[in-house]
C-alpha positions as a printed NumPy array, in Angstrom:
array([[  0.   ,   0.   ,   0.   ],
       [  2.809,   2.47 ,   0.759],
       [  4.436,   1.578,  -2.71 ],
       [  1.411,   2.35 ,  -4.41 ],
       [  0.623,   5.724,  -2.789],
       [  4.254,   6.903,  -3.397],
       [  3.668,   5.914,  -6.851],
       [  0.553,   7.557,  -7.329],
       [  1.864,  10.907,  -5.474],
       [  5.15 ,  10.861,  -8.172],
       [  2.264,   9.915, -10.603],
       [  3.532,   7.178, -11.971],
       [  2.003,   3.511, -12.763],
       [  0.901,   0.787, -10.733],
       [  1.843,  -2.323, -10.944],
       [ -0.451,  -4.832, -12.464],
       [ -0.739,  -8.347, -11.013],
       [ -0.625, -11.613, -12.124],
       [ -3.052, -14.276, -12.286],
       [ -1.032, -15.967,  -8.869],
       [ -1.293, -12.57 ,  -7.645],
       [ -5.16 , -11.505,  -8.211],
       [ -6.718, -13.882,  -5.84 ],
       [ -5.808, -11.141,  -2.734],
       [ -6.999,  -8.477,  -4.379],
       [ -9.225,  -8.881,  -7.214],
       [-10.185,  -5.185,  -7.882],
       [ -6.674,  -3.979,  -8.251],
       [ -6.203,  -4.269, -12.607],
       [ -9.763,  -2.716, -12.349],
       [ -8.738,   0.157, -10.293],
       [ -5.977,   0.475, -12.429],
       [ -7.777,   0.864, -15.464],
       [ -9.641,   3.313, -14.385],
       [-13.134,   1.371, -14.313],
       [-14.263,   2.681, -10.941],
       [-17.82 ,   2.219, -12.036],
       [-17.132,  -1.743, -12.809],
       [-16.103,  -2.434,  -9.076],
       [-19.3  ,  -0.515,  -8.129],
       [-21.195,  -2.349, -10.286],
       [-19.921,  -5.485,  -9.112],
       [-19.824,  -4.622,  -5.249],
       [-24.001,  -3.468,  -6.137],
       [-24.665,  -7.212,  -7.892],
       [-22.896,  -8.987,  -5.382],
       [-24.532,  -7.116,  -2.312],
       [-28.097,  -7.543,  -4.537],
       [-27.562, -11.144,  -4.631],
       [-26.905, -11.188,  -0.611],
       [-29.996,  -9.1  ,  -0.132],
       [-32.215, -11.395,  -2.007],
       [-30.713, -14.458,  -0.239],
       [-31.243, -13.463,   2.962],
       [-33.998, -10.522,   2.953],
       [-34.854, -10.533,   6.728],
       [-31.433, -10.632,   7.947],
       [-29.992,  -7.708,   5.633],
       [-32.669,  -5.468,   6.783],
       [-32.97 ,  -6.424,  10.67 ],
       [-31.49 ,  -4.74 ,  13.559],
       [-32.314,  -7.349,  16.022],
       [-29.931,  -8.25 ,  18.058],
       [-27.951, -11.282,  16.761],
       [-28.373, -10.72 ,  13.117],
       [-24.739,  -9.936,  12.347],
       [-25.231, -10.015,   8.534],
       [-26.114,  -5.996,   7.726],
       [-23.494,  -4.832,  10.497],
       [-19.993,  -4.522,  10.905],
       [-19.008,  -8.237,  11.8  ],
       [-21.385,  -9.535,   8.652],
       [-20.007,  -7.06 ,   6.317],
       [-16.57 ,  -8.089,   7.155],
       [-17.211, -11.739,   6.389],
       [-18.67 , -10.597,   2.481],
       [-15.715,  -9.022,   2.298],
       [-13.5  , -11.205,   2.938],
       [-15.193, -14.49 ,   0.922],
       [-15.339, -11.927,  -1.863],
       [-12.242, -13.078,  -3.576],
       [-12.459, -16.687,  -3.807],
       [-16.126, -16.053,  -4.996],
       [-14.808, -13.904,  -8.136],
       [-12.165, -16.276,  -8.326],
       [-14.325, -19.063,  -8.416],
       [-16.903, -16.847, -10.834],
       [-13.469, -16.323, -13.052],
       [-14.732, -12.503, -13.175],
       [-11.45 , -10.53 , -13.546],
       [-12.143,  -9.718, -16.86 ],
       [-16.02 ,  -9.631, -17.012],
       [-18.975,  -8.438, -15.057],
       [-20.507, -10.644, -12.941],
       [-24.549, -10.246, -12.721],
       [-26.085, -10.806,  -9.695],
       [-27.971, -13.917, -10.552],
       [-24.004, -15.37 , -10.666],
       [-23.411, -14.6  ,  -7.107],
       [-23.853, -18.308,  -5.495],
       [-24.765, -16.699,  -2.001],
       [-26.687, -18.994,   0.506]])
């Protein structure tokens, strides 16, 4: 992360990764590219499909329904990458009917 912000302060490239490299973080060619609105777009579809899986918990704030705060969120997050890994969606948009949440 340092790397990258010095580069981007002395404007100068980023690095783009391999395929060995992408499964950690699988937004990073994207961001590179400039195709901010593709990682929205993807984030949207994948939280869409989550939504639609589990309708009660994303909306509830009763207490011990984890999946629309902080501790859910975290857990998306983080089985994210081996689910557009798995999807093989580095070069394409996933739609959310793709997302095998649930």
């Amino acid at each position: 992360p340092m790397s990258d912000k010095d580069a981007l302060k002395r404007n100068q490239p980023l690095e783009r990764l391999t395929s060995v490299e992408k499964s950690s973080q699988v937004f990073r060619n994207r961001f590179i590219e400039g195709k901010d609105a593709e990682i929205a777009k993807i984030l949207w579809n994948y939280f869409t499909a989550v939504s639609q899986r589990w309708p009660k918990a994303w909306i509830s704030g009763e207490r011990g329904m984890v999946l629309a705060r902080t501790t859910g969120f975290a857990a998306l997050m983080r089985f994210l990458p081996d689910l557009i890994m798995s999807l093989d969606s580095f070069t394409r948009m996933p739609e959310t009917a793709e997302f095998p949440v649930g």
